[in-house]
C-alpha positions as CSV (number, residue, x, y, z in Angstrom):
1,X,69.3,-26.0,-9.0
2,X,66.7,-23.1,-8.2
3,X,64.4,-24.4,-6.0
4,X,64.0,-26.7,-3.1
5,X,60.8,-28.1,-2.7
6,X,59.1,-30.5,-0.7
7,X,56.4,-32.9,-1.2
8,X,55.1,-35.8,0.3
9,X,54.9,-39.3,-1.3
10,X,51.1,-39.5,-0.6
11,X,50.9,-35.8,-1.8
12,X,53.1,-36.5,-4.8
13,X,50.6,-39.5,-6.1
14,X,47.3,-37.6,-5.4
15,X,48.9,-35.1,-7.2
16,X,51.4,-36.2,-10.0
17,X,49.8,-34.3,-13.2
18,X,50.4,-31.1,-11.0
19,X,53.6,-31.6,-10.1
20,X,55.0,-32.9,-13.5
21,X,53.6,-29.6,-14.9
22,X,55.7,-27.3,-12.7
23,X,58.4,-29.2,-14.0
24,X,57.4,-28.1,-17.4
25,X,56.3,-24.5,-16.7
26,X,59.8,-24.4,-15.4
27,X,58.3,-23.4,-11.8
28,X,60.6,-26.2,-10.4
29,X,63.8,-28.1,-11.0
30,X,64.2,-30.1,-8.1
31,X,61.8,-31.6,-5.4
32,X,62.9,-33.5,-2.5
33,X,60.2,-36.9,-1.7
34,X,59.3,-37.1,2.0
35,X,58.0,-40.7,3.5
36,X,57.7,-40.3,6.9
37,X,58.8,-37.0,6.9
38,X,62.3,-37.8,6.0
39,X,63.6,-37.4,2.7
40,X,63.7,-40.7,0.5
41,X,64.2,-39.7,-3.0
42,X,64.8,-36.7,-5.5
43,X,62.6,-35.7,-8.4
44,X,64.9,-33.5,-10.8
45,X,63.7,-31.9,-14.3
46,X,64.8,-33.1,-17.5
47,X,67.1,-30.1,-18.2
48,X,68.3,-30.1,-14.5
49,X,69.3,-34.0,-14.9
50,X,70.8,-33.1,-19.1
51,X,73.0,-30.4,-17.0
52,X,73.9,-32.6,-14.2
53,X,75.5,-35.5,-16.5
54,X,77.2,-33.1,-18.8
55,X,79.2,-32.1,-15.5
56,X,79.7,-35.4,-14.1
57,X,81.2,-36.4,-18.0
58,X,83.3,-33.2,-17.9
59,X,84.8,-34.3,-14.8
60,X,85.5,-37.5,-15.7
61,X,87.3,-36.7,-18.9
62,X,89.7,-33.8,-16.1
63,X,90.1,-36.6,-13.9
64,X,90.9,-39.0,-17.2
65,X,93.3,-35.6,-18.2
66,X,95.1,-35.2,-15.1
67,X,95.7,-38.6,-14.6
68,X,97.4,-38.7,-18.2
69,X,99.5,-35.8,-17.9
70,X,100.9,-37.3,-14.1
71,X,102.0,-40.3,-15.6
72,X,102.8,-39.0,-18.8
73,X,106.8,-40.3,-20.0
74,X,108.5,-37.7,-21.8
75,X,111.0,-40.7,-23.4
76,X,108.0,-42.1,-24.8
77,X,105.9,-39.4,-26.4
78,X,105.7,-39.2,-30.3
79,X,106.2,-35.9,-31.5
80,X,103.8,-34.3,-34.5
81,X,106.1,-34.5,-37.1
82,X,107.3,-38.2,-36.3
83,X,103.7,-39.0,-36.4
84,X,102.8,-37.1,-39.5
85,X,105.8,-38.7,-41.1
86,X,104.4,-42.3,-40.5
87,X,101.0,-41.4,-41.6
88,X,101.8,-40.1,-44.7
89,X,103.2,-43.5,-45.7
């Protein structure tokens, strides 16, 4: 993510039209909600949050991959031509 920006929540509901167009003029990507002056919440654009689940899948399926090939049993794996063999049936 680009940017770090800040806004407050009163800020952010004055000003909500504003905000949600820098999110589409590409100005930001990511702004961090302040209540209290502590951060409570993340405001992320639609591409920044596409980009961010498309990781998170990717490493689920290498976690799903490693996992496989660490318990993976040699005595029972199919080879391609046994398989092909049966399918052809």
């Amino acid at each position: 993510m680009h940017n770090k920006n800040y806004i407050s929540a009163t800020t952010l509901s004055k000003k909500t039209s504003a905000t949600l167009d820098s999110f589409d003029k590409g100005d930001i990507d990511t702004m961090i909600i302040l209540k209290n002056n502590k951060p409570k919440a993340v405001l992320i654009s639609m591409e920044a949050y596409e980009t961010m689940q498309e990781e998170l899948e990717d490493l689920r399926l290498t976690a799903l991959a490693l996992a496989r090939i660490k318990s993976f049993d040699q005595e029972k794996a199919v080879t391609h031509e046994s398989m092909m063999k049966k399918l052809a049936r």
